[in-house]
Structures are given as structure tokens and as C-alpha cells.
C-alpha positions in Angstrom: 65.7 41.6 59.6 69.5 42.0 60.7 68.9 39.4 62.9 68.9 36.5 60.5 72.1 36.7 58.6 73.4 37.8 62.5 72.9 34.4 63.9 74.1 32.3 61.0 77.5 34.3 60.5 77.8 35.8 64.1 78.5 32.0 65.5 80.8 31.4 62.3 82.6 34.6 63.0 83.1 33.7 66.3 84.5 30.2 65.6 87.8 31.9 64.1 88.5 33.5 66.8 87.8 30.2 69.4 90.6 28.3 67.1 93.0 31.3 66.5 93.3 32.3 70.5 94.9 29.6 72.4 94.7 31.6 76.0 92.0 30.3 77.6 91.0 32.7 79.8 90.7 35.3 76.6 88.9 32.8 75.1 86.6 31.7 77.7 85.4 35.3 77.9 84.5 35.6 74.2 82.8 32.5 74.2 80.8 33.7 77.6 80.1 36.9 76.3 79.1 35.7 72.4 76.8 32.7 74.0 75.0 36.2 76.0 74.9 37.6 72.4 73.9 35.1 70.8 70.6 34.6 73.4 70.0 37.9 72.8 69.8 38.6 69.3 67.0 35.6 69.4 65.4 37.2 71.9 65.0 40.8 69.6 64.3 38.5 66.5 61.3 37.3 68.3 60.2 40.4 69.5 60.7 42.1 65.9 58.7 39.5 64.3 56.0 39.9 67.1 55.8 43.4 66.1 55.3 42.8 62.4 51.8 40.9 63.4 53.1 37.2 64.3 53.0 36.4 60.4 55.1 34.6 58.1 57.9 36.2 56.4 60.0 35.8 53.7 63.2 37.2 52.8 66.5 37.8 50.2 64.6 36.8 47.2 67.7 37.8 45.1 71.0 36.3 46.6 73.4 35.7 43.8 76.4 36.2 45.3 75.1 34.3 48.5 74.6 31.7 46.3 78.3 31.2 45.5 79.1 31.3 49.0 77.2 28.3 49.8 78.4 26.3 46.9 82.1 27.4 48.3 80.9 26.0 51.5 79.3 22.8 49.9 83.0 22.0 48.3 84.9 22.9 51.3 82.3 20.5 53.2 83.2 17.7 50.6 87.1 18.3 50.6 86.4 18.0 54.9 85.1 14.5 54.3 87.2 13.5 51.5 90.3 14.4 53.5 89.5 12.9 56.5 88.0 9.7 55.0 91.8 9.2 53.2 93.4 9.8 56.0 91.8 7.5 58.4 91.2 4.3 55.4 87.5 4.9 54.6 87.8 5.8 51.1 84.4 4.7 50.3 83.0 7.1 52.5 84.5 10.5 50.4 81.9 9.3 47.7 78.7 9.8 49.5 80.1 13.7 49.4 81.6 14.0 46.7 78.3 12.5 44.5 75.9 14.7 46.1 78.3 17.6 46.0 78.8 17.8 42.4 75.1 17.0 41.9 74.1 19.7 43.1 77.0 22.0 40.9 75.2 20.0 38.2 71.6 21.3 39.0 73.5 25.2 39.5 75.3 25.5 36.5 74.5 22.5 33.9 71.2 21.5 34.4 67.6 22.6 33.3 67.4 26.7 33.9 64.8 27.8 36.5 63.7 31.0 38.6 66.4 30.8 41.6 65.6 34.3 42.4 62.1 33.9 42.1 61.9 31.9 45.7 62.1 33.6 48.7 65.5 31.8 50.8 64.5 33.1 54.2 61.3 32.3 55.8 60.3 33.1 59.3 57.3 31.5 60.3 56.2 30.0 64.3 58.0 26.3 63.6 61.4 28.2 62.6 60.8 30.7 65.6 60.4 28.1 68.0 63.6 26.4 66.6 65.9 29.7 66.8 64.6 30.0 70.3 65.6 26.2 71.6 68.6 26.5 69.3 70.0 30.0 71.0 68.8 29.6 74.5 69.7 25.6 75.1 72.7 26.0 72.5 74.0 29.0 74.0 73.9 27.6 77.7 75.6 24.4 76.7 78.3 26.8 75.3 78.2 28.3 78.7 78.6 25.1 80.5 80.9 23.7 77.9 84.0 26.5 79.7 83.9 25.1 82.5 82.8 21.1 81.9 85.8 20.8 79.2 88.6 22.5 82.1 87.7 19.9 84.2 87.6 17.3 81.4 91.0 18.3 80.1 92.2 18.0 84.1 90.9 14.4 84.9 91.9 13.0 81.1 95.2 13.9 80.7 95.9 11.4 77.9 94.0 13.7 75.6 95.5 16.4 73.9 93.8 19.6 75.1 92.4 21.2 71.8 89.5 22.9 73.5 90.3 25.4 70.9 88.9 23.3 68.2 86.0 22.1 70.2 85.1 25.2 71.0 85.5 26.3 67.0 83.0 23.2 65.9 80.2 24.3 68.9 79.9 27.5 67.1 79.8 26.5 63.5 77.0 24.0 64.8 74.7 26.7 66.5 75.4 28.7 63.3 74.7 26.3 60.8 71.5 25.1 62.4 70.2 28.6 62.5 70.9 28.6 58.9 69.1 25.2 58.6 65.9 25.9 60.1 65.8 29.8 58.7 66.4 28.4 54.7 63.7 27.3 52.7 65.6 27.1 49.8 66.3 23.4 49.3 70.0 24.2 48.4 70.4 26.2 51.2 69.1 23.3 53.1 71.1 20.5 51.6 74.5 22.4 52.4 73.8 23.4 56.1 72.6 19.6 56.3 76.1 18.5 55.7 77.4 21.5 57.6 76.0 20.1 60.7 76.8 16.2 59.9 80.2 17.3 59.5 80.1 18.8 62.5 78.8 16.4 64.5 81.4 13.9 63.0 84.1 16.3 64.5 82.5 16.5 68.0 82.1 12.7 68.2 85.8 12.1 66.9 87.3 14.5 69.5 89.2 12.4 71.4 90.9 10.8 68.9 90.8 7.5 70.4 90.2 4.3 68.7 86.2 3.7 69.4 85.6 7.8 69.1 87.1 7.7 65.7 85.2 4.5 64.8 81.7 6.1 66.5 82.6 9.5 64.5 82.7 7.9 60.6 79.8 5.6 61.3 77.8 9.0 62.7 79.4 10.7 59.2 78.4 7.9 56.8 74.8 7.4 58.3 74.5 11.3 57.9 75.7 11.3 54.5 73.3 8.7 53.4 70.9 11.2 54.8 72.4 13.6 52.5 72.5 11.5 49.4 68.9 11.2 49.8 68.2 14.3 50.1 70.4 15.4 47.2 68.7 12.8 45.2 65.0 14.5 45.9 66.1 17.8 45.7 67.4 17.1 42.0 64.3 15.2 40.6 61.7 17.5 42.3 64.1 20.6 40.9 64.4 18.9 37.2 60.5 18.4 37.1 59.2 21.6 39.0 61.7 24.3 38.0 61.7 25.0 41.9 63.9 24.9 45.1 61.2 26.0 47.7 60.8 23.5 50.2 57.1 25.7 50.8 56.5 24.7 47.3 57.6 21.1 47.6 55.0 21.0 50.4 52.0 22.6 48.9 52.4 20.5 45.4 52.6 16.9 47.0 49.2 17.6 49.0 47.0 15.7 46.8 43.8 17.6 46.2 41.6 15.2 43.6 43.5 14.4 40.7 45.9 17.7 41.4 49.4 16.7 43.0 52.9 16.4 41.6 54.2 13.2 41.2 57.8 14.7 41.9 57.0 16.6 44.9 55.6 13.6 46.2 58.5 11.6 45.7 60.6 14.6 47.0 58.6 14.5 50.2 59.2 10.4 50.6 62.8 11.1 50.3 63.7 14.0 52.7 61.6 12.2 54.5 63.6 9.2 54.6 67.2 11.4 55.1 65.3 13.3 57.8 65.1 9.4 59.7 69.0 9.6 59.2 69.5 12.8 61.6 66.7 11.6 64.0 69.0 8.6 64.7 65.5 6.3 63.5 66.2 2.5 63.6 67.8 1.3 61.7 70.2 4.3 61.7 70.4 4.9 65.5 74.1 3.1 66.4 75.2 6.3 65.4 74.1 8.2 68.4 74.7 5.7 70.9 78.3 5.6 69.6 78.3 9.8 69.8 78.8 9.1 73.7 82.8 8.8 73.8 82.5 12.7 73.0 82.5 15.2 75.7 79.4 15.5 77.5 78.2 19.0 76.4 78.4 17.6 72.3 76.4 14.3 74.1 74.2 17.2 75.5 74.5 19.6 71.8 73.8 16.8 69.8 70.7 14.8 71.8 68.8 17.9 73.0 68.8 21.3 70.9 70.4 20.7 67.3 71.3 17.9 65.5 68.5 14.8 66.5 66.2 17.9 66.3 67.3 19.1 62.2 65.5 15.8 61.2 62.6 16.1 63.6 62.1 20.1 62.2 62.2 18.7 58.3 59.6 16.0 59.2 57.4 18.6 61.2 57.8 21.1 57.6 56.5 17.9 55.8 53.5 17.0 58.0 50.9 18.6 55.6 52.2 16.6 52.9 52.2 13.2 54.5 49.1 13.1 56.1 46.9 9.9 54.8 49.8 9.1 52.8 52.2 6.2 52.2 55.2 7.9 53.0 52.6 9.4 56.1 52.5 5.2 57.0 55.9 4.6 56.5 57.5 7.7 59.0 54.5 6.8 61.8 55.7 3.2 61.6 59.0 3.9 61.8 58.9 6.4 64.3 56.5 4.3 66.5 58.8 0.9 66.6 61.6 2.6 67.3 59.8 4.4 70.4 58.8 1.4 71.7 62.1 -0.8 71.3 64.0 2.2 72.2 62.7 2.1 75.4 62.9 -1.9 76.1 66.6 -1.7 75.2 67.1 1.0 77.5 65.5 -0.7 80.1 68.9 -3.0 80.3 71.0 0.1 80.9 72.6 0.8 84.0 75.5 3.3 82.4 73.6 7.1 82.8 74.3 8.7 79.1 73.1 5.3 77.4 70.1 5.3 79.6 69.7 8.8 78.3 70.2 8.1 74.6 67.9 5.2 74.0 65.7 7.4 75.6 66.2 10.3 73.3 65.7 7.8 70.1 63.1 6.2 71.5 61.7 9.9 72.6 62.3 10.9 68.7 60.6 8.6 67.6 57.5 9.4 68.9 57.9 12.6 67.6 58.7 10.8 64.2 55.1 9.0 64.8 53.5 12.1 65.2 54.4 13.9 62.4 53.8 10.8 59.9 50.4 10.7 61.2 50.0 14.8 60.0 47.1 16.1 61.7 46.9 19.2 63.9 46.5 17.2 67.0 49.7 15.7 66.6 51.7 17.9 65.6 50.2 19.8 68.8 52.1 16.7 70.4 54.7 16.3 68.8 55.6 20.1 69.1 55.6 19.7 72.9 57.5 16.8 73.2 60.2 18.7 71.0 59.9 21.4 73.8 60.1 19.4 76.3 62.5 17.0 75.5 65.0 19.9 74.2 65.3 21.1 78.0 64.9 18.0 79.6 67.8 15.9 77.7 70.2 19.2 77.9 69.3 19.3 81.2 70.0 15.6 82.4 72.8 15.5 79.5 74.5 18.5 81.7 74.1 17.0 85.3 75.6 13.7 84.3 78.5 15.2 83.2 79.0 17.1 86.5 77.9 13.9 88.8 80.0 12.3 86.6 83.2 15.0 87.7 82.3 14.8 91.6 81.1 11.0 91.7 83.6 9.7 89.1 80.6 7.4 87.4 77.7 7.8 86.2 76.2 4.5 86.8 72.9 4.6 87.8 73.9 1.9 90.9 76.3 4.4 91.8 73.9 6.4 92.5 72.0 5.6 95.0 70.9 8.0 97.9 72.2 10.8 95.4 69.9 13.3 97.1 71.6 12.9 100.5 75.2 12.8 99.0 75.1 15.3 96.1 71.8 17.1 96.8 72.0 20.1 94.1 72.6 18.2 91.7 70.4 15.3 92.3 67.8 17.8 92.9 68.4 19.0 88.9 68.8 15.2 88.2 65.0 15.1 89.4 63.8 17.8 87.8 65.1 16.7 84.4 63.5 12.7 84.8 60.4 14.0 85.8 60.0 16.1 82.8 60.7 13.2 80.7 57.6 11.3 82.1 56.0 12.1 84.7 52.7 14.8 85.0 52.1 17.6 85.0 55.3 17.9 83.2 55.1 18.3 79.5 56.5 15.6 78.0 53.3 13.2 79.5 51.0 15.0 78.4 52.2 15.4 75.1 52.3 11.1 74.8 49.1 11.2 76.1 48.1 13.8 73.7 49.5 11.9 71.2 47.5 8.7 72.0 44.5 10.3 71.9 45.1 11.3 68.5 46.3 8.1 67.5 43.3 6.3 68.8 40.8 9.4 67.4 42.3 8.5 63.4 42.0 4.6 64.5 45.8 4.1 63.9 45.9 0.8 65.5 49.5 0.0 65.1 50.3 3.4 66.5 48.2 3.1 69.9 50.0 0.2 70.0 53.2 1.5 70.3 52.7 4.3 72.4 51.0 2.2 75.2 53.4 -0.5 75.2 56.6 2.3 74.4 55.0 4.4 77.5 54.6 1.3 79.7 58.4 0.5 79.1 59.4 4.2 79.5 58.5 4.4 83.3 60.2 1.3 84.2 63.5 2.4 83.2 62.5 6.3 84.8 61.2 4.7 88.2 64.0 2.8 88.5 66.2 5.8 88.4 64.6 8.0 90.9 63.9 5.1 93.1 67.7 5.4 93.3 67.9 9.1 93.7 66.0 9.0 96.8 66.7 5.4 98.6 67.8 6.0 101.6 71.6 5.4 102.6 74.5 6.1 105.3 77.1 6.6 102.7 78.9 9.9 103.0 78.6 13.4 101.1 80.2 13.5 98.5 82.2 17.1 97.4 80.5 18.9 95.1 83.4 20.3 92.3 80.8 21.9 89.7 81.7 24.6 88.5 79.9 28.3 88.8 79.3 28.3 85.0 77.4 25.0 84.8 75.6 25.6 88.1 73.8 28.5 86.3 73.3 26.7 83.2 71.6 24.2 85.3 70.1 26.4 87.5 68.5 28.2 84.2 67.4 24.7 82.6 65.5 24.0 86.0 64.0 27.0 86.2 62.8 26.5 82.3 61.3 22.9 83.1 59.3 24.4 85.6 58.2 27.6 84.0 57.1 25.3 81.1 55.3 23.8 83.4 53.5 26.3 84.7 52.6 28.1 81.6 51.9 24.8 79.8 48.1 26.3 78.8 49.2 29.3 78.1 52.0 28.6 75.5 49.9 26.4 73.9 47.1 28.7 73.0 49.5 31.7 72.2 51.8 29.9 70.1 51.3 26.2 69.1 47.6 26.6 68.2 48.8 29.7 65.9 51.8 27.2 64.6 49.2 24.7 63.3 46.7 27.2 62.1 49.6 28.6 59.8 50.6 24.7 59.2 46.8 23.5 58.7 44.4 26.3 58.4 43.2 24.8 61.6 43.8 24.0 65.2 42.7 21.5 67.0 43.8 21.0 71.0 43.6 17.2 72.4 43.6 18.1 75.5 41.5 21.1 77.0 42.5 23.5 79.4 41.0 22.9 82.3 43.0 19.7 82.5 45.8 21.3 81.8 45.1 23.6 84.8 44.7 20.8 87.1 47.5 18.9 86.2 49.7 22.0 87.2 48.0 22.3 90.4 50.0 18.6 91.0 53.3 20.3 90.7 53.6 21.1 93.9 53.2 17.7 94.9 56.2 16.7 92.7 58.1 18.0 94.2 57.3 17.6 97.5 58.3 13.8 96.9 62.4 14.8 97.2 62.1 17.2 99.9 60.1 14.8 102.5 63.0 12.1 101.4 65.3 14.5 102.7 64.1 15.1 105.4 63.0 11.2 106.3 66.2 10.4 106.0 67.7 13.0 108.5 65.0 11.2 110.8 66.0 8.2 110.1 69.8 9.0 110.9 68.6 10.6 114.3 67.0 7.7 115.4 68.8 4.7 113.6 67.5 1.0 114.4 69.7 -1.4 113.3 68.0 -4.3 111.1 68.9 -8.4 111.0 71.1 -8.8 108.1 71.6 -12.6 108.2 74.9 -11.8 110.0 76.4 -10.4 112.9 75.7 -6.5 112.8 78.6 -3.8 113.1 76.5 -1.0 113.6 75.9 0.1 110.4 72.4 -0.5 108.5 74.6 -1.2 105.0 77.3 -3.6 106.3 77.2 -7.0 108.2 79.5 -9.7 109.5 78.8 -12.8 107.3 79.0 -16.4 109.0 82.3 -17.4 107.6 83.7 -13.8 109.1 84.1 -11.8 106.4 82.7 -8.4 105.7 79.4 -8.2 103.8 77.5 -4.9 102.2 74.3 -4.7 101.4 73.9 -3.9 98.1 70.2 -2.9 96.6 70.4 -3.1 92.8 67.9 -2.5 90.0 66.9 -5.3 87.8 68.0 -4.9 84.2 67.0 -7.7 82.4 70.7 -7.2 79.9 70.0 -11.2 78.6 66.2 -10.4 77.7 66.1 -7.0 76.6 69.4 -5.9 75.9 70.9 -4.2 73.0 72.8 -7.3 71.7 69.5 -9.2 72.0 67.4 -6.5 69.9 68.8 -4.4 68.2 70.0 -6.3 65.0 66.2 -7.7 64.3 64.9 -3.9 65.2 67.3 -3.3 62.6 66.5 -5.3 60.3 62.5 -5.2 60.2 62.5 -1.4 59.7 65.1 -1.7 57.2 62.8 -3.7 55.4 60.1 -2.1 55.9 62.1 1.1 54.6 62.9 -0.4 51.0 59.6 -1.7 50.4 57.5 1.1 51.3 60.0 3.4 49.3 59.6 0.9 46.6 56.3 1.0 46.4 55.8 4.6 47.0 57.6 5.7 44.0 56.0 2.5 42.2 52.8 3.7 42.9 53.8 7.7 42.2 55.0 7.0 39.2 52.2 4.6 37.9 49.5 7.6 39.0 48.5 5.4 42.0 48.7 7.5 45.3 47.4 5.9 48.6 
């Protein structure tokens, strides 16, 4: 297939050109015309692979001279991170690239000889079809949106040095490297386009090059790196044992059938697993997302929804098999279910728009964390719609901040308020996106419920738990956002300056979340339920169809909710009674006269709750207990691995 080396190189190709041309019409164009390209070329690799039966492939069993381009890129990666950690004080950092980088030269060149070219480096399957397609359609139309977001950006911030050339070069690299991530099931493959993308995403975050972006940007490197280390560290010891790379074979051997398992592949799986917690910004290694919010909203949007939270959550999803009933199956589920549920108290004390949006993507990771420690069918069914659904949703919301943001100058949620009479498109989009987060019929509630179910049906009581209390917390903090969406007010309209190119990106992500929607039943028996028969040698479907087909049927009511709003309020303007304010009135509903003669507004705000529930209050001891609860399950999972114990 052409298509696969295509859409890792294509993007890198492309990423010269964004830093070499420095008109920005020319370069506009190219980027418009490769993101078209780009969207494309996924769309024929799904349609060549549908015509070869809907099986798994494999590919370029014999890739020498690939080989030495990757260990070029690996060093190039290192001398990135060793640079940049010099220049900016944090020598200590270079280390946790430099160790892994030569380790892995080490297991190349020096160490014990095994079949490289006996493993297949490409595999093509339904989970790496399903990433290409969220990674070229959402990536693509952030690209889209990026042209005309970052003019804007570059107009209103005029104390940053316009090097949209540069961002523009790192977007690419990311949607290229991630292909190459989720295509590769070589575990050296892997490990370099691992540190492609944290490297990456350390540039994005850093952009600015203010104080707090560069301070955000290590922290994001050196949590990623840890990642890495980990990573390295299970790739070498499974390798040394196994005489192996695949990640298919990692899998397979740490399934424990009887008395037959691998002690190293097991140990493998516990740590990828843990450096997979590392890109899915799981406590305790979630500050680094919240800080990636000083970068320009489409990386905020690049990072939360399509690519980099979602590398961790694909590597966890490929090691499902191999954790179910497990310890290291225990340790991700726990993991995954605290931080969904104080994820979503501590956003609950969030007025600002982009926090409110990524506690909610940690807290929405880690549900999809839960799921796949748990390792059954059913949730994986889940957890593969929440992925879905939360890919679109958070690019979609990610996106509309930014451009409320440009035309409301905030993005405080207390801002605002009556949004649908003021900025209706948009708050219309703003809508769409919150109710897909969690609301039925849209996907992302009936994959939690789906989820629960599960949870309750293998009687993991810690689990239900979570996902209760976690989903109980999650529609306060949604409610209280589209309460203000639709309140009514008698503030004015407010000009709408978004630009053509992110009106049809958001046009296109609406029209997604609905289609999704609508074709919920249908996607899942054409192509989840073959996923997890390829995954599992079975399928099983929480939820049956005939539900599904009535909770569509409830769409329409939805969104009926914004359009009567609308239109009460234009009522409500017509024929305006004045109410008793406590003061003398001056004729408007929002504004009185107070008794000492000075001007009063009324002001409706949303409880928050910042002394209770806030971030300063939680999230050092949500830190700390899954911290601890990291080192001593690892502890004893390679205790118990290595002393022919396994649980």
C-alpha cells in the first residue's frame, strides 16, 4: 500500500516547505491544499483495505535501510532535547533522551542478535484504521482552521514574534509522526515516533516563548520522556529475553494461558503500560496538559482531541488482551477510574473555558484508561466510542473557544452568558460540541453508560464507583455551561470576526457529531464489533440496538432546546416586563438604581465551589495516592512476575 509510507513522509515533506516559505499567502495555500491531501489519501487507504476483505495486514518485513533512518531520527530527536534543555538550564532533563537513545543503539548494534527482519513493521488492522481516520480528518481540519485562527492570533498578540512558519512546520511533523505511531508495530519504530510526537508537543506548548509557556513546555517534555524511558526500558528486557520487537508478539505472549506466558512480555506490557499513562496525561502526570494551554488554541485543540492524549490511549487499547484479569489490568482501571472522577470535581471549580475543557479531557481519558484495564470486549466497545466521540467533540469545542475567544475577547464561561442571542453560530457549534460530551443520544453517554454496565457485569466495584460518582460530577460542570449559553439577556450582538476557514472546519465537525449520531448503530455493528472480534475472537455489544435506535429518535429533541430559547427570547424582548430589583428600575431587566444612587447590574453567576473543589485543594493528594499506588503495584507486579506468581 502507497498509502502508508504517503502519510508518514507526505506531512514531513510538507513541513520543509511550511518553514522554508515565509509568504504567507504561498504558504497558506500549501498547507490548505496538503491538509485536502492528506484527508484524502486516508480516505483511499480505507477503501483499499476495504477491498482486500476488511483483514489485517502486514507489511515491509525487510526494512534495513528504513531502519537507519529511524535511528538518524532517534539521535536527531535526542540532540532536539539535549539542545534545548542546555539552553534554557534543565540539564537534567537531556538525560532522560540521551539514556533511552543510546539504549536502544545498544539493543541495534551491540546487543543479543535477533530476527529484525523477521517481524512485519506495518500492520493495518481496524484499531490502526480508525486512528488514521480521526488523525487525518480531525488533524487535517485543525490544520485548516489553524490559517486562519494563528492570522488573527498573530494580529491581537503583537508581542509575539510571528513564526507561524515554524508552527505550521511542527503541526505537520505531528500528523506525520502519529501516523507513523499508530501504523508501526515494530517496537522500535514505536519508541522513536513516541519521542517524535513528545518533542513535538514540547515545541507547540513553548511557542510563545514566554515565561509560563516555556515552563508548561519542559514539564510536558520531561513527563513525556519519563514516558519514554519506560518504554525504552520494556522494550529492551522483553527484546533481550524474546529475541523480538513485535508489539503483536509482546501481546500474544503475556496472555497467560495455564502455566504458558512470558514473564518478560508481561513485564513489557506493565511498562508501556505505565509510559502509555504518561501521554494520556493520567494523574499523577496530568499538570502537563493543563499547562499545554498558553499554546495556540489549535495545538490546545491538536493535542487534547485527535493525536497526542490519544497515542497513549491507542497503546493501552493494543494492550487490552494482555491485561485483562491482570495486575497491571487492576493497576490502569484504577488509575484511569480516579482520575475520571477527580478530573471532573476539579473541573467543576473552573470558570476559564480551555481549563474547563482539559480537566475534562483527563478526566474523559481516564475513563478510557478504565476501560481498557478492565480488557473485555464490552469495554473496549466503550472505550472505542468514547475515543470517537471525544476526538470530535474536544476539537470541536477546542476550535470554537478559540474563535469566541477572537470575537468576545474571553473565554470565561461568565462571559458567556446569553451566547446564543449574541454570537448565535458559534454558540450553536458550542452546543453541539457539550452535548456530545454528555448528554444522549450523543455518543459519548452511552459509551459511560456502556461502560458501567460492563463494569458492574465483571463486579468491579471500585470501578462502578467511579463512573457513577465521575458521571454525576460531569454534568454539573456541562449544565452549568449551557445553562449559560441559553439564559436569557438584553446585552447586545456581538460581531462575529471568524474566519471562512474555521467556519467550515466547524461547520464539518458539527456535521460529524451529528452524523455520529445518527449512525451510532450502524458503525458499531460494521466496524467496532469486527474491531473486537479481531482484538478478542469475540464481540460482545452492551447495549442493543433497539435502544440505540430510540435514543436517536431524541435527537431531534436536542436540539430543539436552543432553537425555542431563541426564539423565547425574541418574545420576551417584544413584550418586556420590567421586574423589582430591590432598586429603582431604569428600564432595563439587567440594571437598577441601588438605594445609595449608584448603578447596580444584575449579575447571575454559576457556583464554582474554587475553596472545596479546586485544583489547589486536590490535586497534590490526587497526586500523590496514584503515585503511590503506581510504585507499589509496579513493584509488586514485577515481584510477583519474576517469582512465577501472576494474579
Amino acid at each position: 500500500m502507497w498509502e502508508i509510507p504517503f502519510l508518514i513522509c507526505f506531512p514531513l515533506i510538507i513541513s520543509v516547505f511550511m518553514y522554508c516559505i515565509r509568504i504567507n499567502k504561498i504558504r497558506n495555500a500549501i498547507a490548505y491544499v496538503s491538509a485536502v491531501i492528506i484527508m484524502i489519501t486516508v480516505g483511499i487507504l480505507v477503501v483499499q483495505w476495504g477491498l482486500s476483505g476488511f483483514e489485517p495486514q502486514e507489511f515491509y518485513v525487510q526494512t534495513r535501510d528504513v531502519d537507519k533512518l529511524i535511528f538518524t531520527a532517534d539521535l536527531v530527536l535526542m540532540c532536539v532535547a539535549t539542545f534545548l534543555s542546555f539552553k534554557y538550564k534543565r540539564p537534567w532533563i537531556s538525560l532522560m533522551s540521551i539514556i533511552p537513545t543510546f539504549a536502544i543503539i545498544w539493543l541495534e548494534f551491540f546487543g543479543p542478535k535477533f530476527d529484525v527482519d523477521g517481524i512485519a513493521h506495518i500492520r493495518v488492522d481496524h484499531l490502526s484504521i480508525l486512528m488514521c481516520i480521526i488523525i487525518g480528518i480531525i488533524g487535517s481540519l485543525i490544520i485548516i482552521y489553524a490559517v486562519g485562527y494563528m492570522h488573527g492570533y498573530q494580529h491581537y498578540h503583537t508581542n509575539i514574534p510571528d513564526r507561524r512558519y515554524y508552527f505550521f512546520m511542527i503541526l505537520f511533523i505531528f500528523v506525520g509522526a502519529m501516523f507513523g505511531f499508530v501504523l508501526s508495530q515494530s517496537l522500535m519504530w514505536i519508541e522513536m515516533f513516541w519521542e517524535t510526537t513528545s518533542i513535538c508537543s514540547f515545541l507547540l506548548i513553548g511557542y510563545t516563548q514566554e515565561e509560563e509557556a516555556i515552563f508548561n513546555s519542559f514539564r510536558a517534555l520531561w513527563i513525556n520522556l519519563l514516558g519514554g524511558c519506560a518504554l525504552t526500558v520494556g522494550i529492551l528486557y522483553f527484546a533481550i529475553e524474546e529475541h523480538t520487537v513485535s508489539l503483536k508478539a509482546m501481546v500474544e505472549l503475556a496472555q497467560v494461558h495455564g502455566d504458558s506466558y512470558s514473564k518478560a512480555a508481561i513485564i513489557g506490557v506493565a511498562l508501556i503500560a505505565f509510559a502509555a499513562l504518561t501521554k494520556a496525561a493520567q494523574l499523577p502526570f496530568s499538570k502537563w496538559l493543563l499547562g499545554a494551554m498558553v499554546a495556540p488554541t489549535p495545538s490546545s485543540a491538536l493535542l487534547h482531541s485527535a493525536t497526542m492524549v490519544k497515542a497513549g490511549i491507542y497503546v493501552l487499547f493494543r494492550l487490552a488482551p494482555a491485561m485483562s484479569g491482570t495486575l497491571t489490568g487492576t493497576m490502569i482501571s484504577f488509575i484511569g477510574g480516579f482520575t475520571f472522577l477527580s478530573a471532573s470535581i476539579m473541573a467543576i471549580a473552573q470558570s476559564d473555558g480551555k481549563k474547563v475543557l482539559a480537566m475534562s479531557t483527563i478526566s474523559n481519558l481516564g475513563l478510557m484508561v478504565a476501560c481498557a484495564g478492565v480488557g473485555r470486549p464490552e469495554t473496549i466497545w466503550a472505550g472505542c466510542f468514547l475515543m470517537i466521540f471525544h476526538a470530535i467533540s474536544k476539537s470541536l469545542l477546542f476550535q470554537d473557544i478559540g474563535a469566541t475567544e477572537n470575537s468576545l475577547h474571553s473565554r470565561d464561561v461568565e462571559n458567556m452568558h446569553g451566547l446564543l442571542y449574541r454570537l448565535p453560530v458559534l454558540a450553536v457549534f458550542m452546543f453541539i460540541g457539550i452535548c456530545g460530551m454528555f448528554l444522549a443520544p450523543f455518543g459519548m453517554l452511552i459509551s459511560k453508560w456502556a461502560a458501567l454496565k460492563a463494569s458492574v457485569d465483571e463486579r468491579n466495584i471500585m470501578l462502578v464507583f467511579f463512573i457513577c460518582f465521575g458521571s454525576a460530577t460531569t454534568s454539573f460542570y456541562w449544565t452549568k455551561w449551557l445553562g449559560k449559553l441559553i439564559a436569557h439577556t438584553n446585552k447586545p450582538v456581538v460581531r462575529d470576526i471568524t474566519k471562512r476557514n474555521e467556519m467550515i472546519s466547524l461547520t464539518i465537525h458539527a456535521i460529524l457529531m451529528i452524523a455520529l449520531c445518527v449512525l451510532f448503530p450502524l458503525l458499531s455493528s460494521t466496524y467496532v464489533d469486527p474491531l473486537l472480534v479481531e482484538m478478542f475472537g469475540e464481540s460482545k455489544q452492551v447495549i442493543g440496538n433497539n435502544v440505540l435506535y430510540i435514543l436517536i429518535i431524541l435527537i431531534c429533541f436536542f436540539f430543539a432546546v436552543p432553537i425555542l430559547a431563541f426564539i423565547h427570547n425574541k418574545k420576551l424582548q417584544a413584550n418586556q416586563k420590567l421586574s423589582y430589583m430591590n432598586g429603582i428600575n431604569t428600564g432595563k431587566n439587567d440594571a437598577f438604581v441601588g438605594f445609595m444612587g449608584e448603578d447596580k447590574e444584575l449579575v447571575l453567576s454559576n457556583l464554582y465551589f474554587k475553596n472545596v473543589c479546586g485544583q489547589r485543594k486536590l490535586m497534590i493528594p490526587s497526586m500523590a495516592i496514584t503515585a503511590a499506588v503506581l510504585i507499589i503495584m509496579l513493584s509488586m507486579i514485577i515481584s510477583q512476575t519474576l517469582g512465577g506468581t501472576i494474579l
